[in-house]
N, C-alpha and C positions, 0 to 999 in steps of 0.2 A: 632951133632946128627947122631944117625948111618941111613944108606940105609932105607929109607920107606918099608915095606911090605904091599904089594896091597891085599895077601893072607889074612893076619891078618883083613884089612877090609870087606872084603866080607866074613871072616868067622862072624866079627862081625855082620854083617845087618843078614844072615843067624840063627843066635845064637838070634837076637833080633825079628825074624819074619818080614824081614820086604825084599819084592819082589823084585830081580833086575829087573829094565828099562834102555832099548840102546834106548832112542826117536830117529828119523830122524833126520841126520848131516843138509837136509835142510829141513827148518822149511819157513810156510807165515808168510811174512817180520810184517803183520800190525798189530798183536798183539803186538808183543814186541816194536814196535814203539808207539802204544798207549799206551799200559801199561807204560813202563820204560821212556820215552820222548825223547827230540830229544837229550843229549845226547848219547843216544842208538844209535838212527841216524847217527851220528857222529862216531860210534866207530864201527858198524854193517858191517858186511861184506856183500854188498847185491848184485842182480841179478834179473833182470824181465826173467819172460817166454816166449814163441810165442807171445802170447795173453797179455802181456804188465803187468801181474801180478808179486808183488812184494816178492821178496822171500831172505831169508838171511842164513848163518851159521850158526849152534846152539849158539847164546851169553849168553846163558842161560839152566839151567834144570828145575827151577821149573816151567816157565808158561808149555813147554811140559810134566813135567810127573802131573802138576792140571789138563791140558786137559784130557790126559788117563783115570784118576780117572771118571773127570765128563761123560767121553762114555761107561768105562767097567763096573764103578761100580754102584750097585744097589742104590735108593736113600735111604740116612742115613744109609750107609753101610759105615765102616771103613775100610779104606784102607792104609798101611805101604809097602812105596814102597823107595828104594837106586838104586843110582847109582854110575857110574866111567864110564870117556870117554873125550877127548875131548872139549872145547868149542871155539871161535870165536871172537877173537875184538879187533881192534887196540890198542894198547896202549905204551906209553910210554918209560915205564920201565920195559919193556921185550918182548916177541915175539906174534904176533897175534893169533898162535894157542897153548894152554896149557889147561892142565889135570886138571879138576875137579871130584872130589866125594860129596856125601850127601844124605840125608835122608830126607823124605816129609810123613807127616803122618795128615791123614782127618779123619773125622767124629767122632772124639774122644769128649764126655763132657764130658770129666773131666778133663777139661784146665788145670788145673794147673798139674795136675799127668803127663798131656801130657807132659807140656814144661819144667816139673823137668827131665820127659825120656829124651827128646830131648839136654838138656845140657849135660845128664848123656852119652848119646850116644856120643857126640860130644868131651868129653874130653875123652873117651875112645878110642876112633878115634884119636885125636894126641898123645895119649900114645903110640900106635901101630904104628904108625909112627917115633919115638923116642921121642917124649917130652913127661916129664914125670909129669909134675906141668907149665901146661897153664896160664897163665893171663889172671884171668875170667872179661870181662868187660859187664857191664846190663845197660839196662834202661826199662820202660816202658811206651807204648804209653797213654797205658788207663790210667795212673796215668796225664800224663799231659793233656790227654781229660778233666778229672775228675777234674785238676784245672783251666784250661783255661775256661769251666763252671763256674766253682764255682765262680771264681773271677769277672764273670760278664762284664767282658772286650768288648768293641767293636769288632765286627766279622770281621774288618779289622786287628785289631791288636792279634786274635783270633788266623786267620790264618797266619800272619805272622812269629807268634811265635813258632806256629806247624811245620812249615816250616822251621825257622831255625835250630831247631833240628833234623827236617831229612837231612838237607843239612848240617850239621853238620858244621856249619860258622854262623859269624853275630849277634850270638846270646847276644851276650855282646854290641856290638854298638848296638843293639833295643832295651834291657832293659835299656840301658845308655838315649836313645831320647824318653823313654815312659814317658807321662805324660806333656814333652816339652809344653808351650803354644807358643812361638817365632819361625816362620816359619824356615823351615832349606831348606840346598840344595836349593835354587833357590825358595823356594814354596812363597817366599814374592812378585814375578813377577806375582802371581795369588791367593794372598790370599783372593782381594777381589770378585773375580770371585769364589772362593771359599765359602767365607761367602755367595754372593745371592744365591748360591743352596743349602747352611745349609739347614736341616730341609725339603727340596723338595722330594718329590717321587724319588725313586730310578728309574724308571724308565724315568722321564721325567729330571733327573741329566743329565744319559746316553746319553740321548736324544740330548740334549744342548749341550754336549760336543763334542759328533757325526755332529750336525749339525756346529759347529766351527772349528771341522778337515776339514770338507769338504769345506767348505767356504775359507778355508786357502789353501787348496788345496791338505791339506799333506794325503800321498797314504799310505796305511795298508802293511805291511815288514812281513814277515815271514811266510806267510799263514794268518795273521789274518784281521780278518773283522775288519773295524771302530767302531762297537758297540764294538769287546771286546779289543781295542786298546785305547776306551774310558772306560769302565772297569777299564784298566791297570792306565789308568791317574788320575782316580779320584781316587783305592786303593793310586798308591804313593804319591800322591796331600795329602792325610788326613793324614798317617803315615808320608810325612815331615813336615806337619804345625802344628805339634803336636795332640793336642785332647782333653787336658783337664783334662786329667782320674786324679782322686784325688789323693794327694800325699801320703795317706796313701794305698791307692789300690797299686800305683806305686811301695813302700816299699814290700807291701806284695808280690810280682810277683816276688820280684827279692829275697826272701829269700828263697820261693819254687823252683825257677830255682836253689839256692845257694848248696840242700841240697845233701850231697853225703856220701858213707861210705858202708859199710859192708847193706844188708838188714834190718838185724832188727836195726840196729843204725838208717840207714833212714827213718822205717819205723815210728820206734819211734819219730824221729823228726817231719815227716812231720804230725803226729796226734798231736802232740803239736801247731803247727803252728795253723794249722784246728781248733782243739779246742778253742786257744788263739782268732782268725778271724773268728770262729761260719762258718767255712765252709764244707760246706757237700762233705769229702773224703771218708765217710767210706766204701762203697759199693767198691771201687777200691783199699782201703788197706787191708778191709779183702780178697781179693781174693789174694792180692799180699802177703800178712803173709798166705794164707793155699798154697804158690809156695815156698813161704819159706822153708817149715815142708817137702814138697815134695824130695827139693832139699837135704833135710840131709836126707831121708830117702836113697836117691838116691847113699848115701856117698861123697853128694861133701862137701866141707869144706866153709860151708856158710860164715865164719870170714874172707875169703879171697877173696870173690867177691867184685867187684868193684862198685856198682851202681853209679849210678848220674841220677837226673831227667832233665838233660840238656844233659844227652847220648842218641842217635838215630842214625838211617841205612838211607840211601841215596832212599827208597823208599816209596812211599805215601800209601803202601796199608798193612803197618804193622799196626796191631791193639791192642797190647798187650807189653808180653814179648819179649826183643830183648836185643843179646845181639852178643860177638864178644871171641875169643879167640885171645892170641898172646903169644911171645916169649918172656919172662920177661929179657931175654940177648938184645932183639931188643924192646924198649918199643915205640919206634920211628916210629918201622915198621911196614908194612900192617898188615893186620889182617892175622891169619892163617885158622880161621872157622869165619860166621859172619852168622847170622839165626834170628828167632823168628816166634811170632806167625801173621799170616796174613789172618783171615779170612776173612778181606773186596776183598780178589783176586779171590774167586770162585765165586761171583757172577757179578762182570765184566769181568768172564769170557763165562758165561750163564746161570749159576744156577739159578732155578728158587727161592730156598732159599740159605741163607747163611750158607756157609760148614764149621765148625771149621777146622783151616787146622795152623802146624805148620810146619818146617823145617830149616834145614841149611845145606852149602853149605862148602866143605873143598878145600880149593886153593892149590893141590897137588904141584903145581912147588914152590909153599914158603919154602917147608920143604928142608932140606941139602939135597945132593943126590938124591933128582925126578929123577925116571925112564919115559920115554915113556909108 
């Protein structure tokens, strides 16, 4: 790929309306350790002040430029704001400080037009780059909200499964032990300590469990209190001694995690499915068929998107569309853009309502040739 042009993108955000932001290189450390977790932690470059307060390197641009919005902008006012700069964090397989750009766009309802722009932008952005034909990869959270409901599934195995599609792992060994009745992992050393709290208050489970850590003596690791250490015991206690869930519910989970393809192939299956199992997707596929109609208005080539409803991004506070570009010469390798929509972030961030907010993020050092 030839030399990136940084020109090419800042004409783009310009050409698309949409504001540049330089946030502060130092940012407080305690948002993006709450928000992102202790990963973050781990990878943060951080520093106290005089006064013992905790402060880090930008690892990040969207929590600072959702802050900016929520202090400059009016409420339910739309704001389209990009950047390029810098960010912050150990890693790996390459160097701690590298060049990011992307685009962050609030207050928009009309989600779906939103996050047709926002792919539209995004593949415009590594064409100017030099890639000419990205590897579009999707998924969507509200479609797997919308089943993990529907299927009526225990809210331990609820959130397990929600989670492993953001953690992007796992997801096959849990649909493989769903349904399980035969204790797994060790959980036969407490099955029947398990069965006398079947059926008990959830709070007086906790309870029980809390007062047996402490009895035993065993001290809380990593910051956590014994209530949620007993929490932690009793989620993996139930998820290894199986649960019971009927073998046809089991069946049905793992055809809906199965379904992948082009958008409308997906969509089309997963309404057959729903239909076939009387379960109620509709409200989540029609929003996801008028993202569809979006994306071709948009010109992107819907036959060659990638969905899967077992695709997800690495953080909790995506609520929607999500999705990733790559290098179809590198199918192996990171991603080159990775974004969607996230409006559950503006209000753990302080909103007093929820902001529709989408964006993504371009990993400038991925492309051939990064400049500083």
């Amino acid at each position: 790929m030839p030399d990136p042009s940084y020109a090419a993108l800042d004409a783009l955000a310009e050409r698309a309306g949409y504001e540049p932001l330089d946030p502060p290189i130092l940012q407080p450390a305690d948002l993006f350790l709450d928000l992102l977790g202790e990963d973050m932690r781990r990878r943060a470059f951080l520093t106290t002040d005089a006064e013992g307060r905790e402060f880090c390197l930008r690892p990040d641009f969207t929590i600072p430029v959702s802050l900016h919005h929520l202090k400059h902008a009016a409420a339910g006012a739309v704001g389209a704001y990009a950047y390029r700069g810098p960010v912050f964090r150990f890693r790996t397989d390459g160097p701690g400080e590298f060049a990011q750009a992307g685009f962050e766009n609030f207050g928009r309802t009309d989600l779906e037009a939103a996050d047709a722009e926002m792919l539209g932008l995004a593949i415009e952005a590594v064409q100017a780059l030099g890639l000419e034909s990205p590897e579009i990869r999707m998924g969507d959270a509200g479609i797997v909200t919308a089943m993990l409901d529907a299927l009526a599934l225990p809210p331990v195995w609820r959130r397990q499964l929600a989670n492993d599609v953001l953690r992007v792992k796992n997801l096959d060994a849990d649909l493989a032990r769903l349904g399980e009745t035969t204790p797994k992992n060790g959980a036969a050393a407490y099955a029947g300590f398990l069965a006398a709290l079947e059926g008990a208050d959830p709070g007086a489970a906790r309870a029980a469990v809390a007062d047996l850590l402490s009895i035993a003596g065993i001290q809380p690791v990593g910051g956590r209190t014994v209530d949620e250490v007993a929490d932690r015991f009793l989620e993996q206690a139930a998820l290894s001694s199986g649960g019971g869930i009927p073998a046809e519910t089991v069946a049905l989970t793992r055809r809906l995690f199965a379904v992948a393809g082009d958008p409308d192939s997906a969509s089309a299956a997963l309404r057959a499915i729903a239909a076939d199992a009387r379960l109620d997707l509709g409200a989540a596929l029609d929003a996801f068929d008028r993202r569809t109609g979006f994306f071709a208005a948009q010109g992107v080539d819907v036959g060659a998107v990638k969905f899967s409803t077992a695709f997800g991004r690495r953080l909790d506070y995506y609520t929607g569309f999500v999705f990733e570009l790559h290098d179809p010469a590198r199918p192996e390798g990171p991603q080159l853009v990775g974004g969607g929509r996230y409006d559950r972030l503006m209000t753990r961030l302080g909103a007093p309502a929820p902001i529709p907010a989408v964006g993504c993020s371009i990993w400038l050092d991925r492309f051939a040739g990064e400049t500083p």
